[in-house]
C-alpha positions in Angstrom: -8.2 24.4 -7.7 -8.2 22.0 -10.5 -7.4 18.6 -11.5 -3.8 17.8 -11.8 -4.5 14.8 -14.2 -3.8 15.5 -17.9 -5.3 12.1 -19.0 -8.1 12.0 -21.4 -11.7 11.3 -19.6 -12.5 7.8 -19.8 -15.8 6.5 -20.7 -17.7 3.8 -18.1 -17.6 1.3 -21.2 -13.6 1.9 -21.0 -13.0 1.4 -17.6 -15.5 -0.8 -16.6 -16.7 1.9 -13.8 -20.3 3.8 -13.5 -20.7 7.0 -12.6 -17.1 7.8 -11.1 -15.8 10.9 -11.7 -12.5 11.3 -14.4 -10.6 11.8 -11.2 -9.9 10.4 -7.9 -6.6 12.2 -7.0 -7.4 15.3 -4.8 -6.8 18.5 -6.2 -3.7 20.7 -6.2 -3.5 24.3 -6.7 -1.8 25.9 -9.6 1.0 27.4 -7.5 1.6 23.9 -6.0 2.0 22.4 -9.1 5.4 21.7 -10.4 5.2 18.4 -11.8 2.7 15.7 -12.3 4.5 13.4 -9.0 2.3 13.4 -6.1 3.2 12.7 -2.6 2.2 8.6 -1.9 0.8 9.3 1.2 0.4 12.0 4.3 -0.5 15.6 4.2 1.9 18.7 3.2 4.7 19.8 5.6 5.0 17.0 7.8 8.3 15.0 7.9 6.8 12.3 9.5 3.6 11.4 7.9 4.6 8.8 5.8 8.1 7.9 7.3 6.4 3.9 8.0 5.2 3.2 4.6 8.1 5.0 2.8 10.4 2.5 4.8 7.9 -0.3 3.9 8.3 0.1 0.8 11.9 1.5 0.8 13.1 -2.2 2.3 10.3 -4.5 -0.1 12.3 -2.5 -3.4 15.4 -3.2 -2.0 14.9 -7.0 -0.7 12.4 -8.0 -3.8 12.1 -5.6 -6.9 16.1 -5.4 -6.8 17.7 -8.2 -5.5 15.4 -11.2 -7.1 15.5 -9.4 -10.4 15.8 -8.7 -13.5 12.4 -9.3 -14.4 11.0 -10.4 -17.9 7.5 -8.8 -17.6 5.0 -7.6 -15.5 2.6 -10.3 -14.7 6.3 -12.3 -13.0 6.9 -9.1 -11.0 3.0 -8.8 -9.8 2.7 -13.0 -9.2 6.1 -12.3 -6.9 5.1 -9.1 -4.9 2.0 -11.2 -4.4 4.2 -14.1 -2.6 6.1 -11.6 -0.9 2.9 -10.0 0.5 1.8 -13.2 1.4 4.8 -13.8 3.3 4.8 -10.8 5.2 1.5 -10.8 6.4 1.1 -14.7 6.9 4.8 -16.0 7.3 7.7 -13.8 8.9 8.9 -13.6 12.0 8.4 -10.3 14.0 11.0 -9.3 16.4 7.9 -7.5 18.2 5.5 -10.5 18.6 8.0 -12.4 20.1 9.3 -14.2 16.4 5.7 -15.5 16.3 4.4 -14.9 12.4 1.7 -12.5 12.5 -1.1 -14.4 11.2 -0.7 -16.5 13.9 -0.5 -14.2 16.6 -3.6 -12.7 15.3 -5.1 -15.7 15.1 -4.2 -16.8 19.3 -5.1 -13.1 20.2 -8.4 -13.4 18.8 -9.0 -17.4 20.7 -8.0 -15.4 23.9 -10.4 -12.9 23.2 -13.2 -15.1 22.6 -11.7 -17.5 25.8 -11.9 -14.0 28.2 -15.3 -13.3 29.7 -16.9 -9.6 28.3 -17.8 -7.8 31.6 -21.0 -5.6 30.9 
């Protein structure tokens, strides 16, 4: 098997990292190589591996990238998927933690863990 990359190698003065190897993607074999895309996440063959994340990200395109746009460059789309991550993780209210945001449910789940007494 070989590397899938067709990228130049990159010198530790041009990426800023030591001793890490050209690169990092796993590689494919020739006969699975048809183009240079590359599955985001999961292993081969199985449906379901990824279904979460693809959602994820599926609903963040749709509610962010497309609706709030157009976009004049990148550093307004990165400073607004960095609100809306923000917001997801600190802010929203999740149908499955009873509409508490889920900081703060993490936050009361770890008082009541350090409230109950550890038996040994």
């Amino acid at each position: 098997m070989t590397c899938h990359c067709t990228d130049p190698p990159r010198t530790p003065a041009e990426t800023g990292i030591a001793d890490t190897p050209r690169c990092l993607s796993p590689p494919v074999a020739p006969e699975k190589r048809k183009s240079r895309a590359a599955a985001s996440v999961g292993s081969d063959a199985d449906s379901y591996d990824n279904a979460m994340a693809e959602e994820l990200n599926g609903t963040f395109k749709a509610e962010l990238i497309e609706m709030q746009g157009p976009w004049r460059d990148f550093d307004q789309v990165e400073r607004a998927i960095f609100q809306r991550v923000t917001w997801y993780n600190e802010e929203r209210l999740h149908s499955a933690l009873d509409y508490v945001p889920p900081a703060e449910y993490e936050r009361d789940w770890w008082r009541q863990q350090e409230a109950t007494p550890q038996s040994a």
